[in-house]
N, C-alpha and C positions, 0 to 999 in steps of 0.2 A: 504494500500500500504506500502511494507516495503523500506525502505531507504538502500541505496547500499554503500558501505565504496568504498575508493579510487582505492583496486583491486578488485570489483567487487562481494564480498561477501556481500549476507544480513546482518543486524544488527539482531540482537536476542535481546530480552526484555531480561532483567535476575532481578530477585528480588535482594529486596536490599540485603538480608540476606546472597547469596549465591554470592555478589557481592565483599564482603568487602575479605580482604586481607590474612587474620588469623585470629586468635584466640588465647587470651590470656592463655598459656595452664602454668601444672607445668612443663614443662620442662624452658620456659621461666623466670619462677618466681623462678625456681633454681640457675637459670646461675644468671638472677639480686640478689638474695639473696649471694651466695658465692661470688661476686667478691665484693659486700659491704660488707663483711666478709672481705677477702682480704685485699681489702685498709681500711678498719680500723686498722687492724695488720702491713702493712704498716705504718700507720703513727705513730704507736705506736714504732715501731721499729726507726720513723727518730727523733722520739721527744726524745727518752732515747739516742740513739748516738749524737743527737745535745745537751745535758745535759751533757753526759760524755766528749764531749771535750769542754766545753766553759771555756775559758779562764780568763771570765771577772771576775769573781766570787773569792775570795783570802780567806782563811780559816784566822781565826783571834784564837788568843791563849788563853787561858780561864779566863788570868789573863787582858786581855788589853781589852782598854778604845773603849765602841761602839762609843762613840758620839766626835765627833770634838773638839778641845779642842779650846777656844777662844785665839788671837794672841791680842798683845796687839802693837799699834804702838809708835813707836822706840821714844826716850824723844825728847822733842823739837816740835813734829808735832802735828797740830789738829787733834783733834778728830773732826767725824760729827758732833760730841751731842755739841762741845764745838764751832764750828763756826759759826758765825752770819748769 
């Protein structure tokens, strides 16, 4: 006996194979290949304009001092090393 759907039409068996939806074809595996193409050049492109305007970054002169120079506290005050 086959089973009747809500307007009145039989249900049909259909195998699994011819059930499913698509198929993973190359046109599919194009379209996802070039747009990973894409945003990779994409981000390539945000990572060199966010380089070329960063601002925090300050060019130093060939003759000046990389490292912080120590400050020495003004006469009269303790040192850390020197208070109990």
């Amino acid at each position: 006996m086959q089973h009747r759907t809500h307007d009145g039409i039989p249900e049909r068996e259909v195998p699994a194979t011819k059930a499913r939806q698509g198929r993973w074809g190359a046109q599919v595996f194009t379209v996802l290949a070039v747009s990973l193409a894409l945003l990779g050049l994409v981000w390539l492109a945000v990572e060199f304009y966010g380089q070329a305007i960063d601002t925090s970054s300050t060019t130093t002169e060939p003759g000046a001092a990389t490292q912080p120079q120590a400050t020495e506290p003004p006469a009269g005050e303790p040192t850390p090393e020197s208070t109990p």
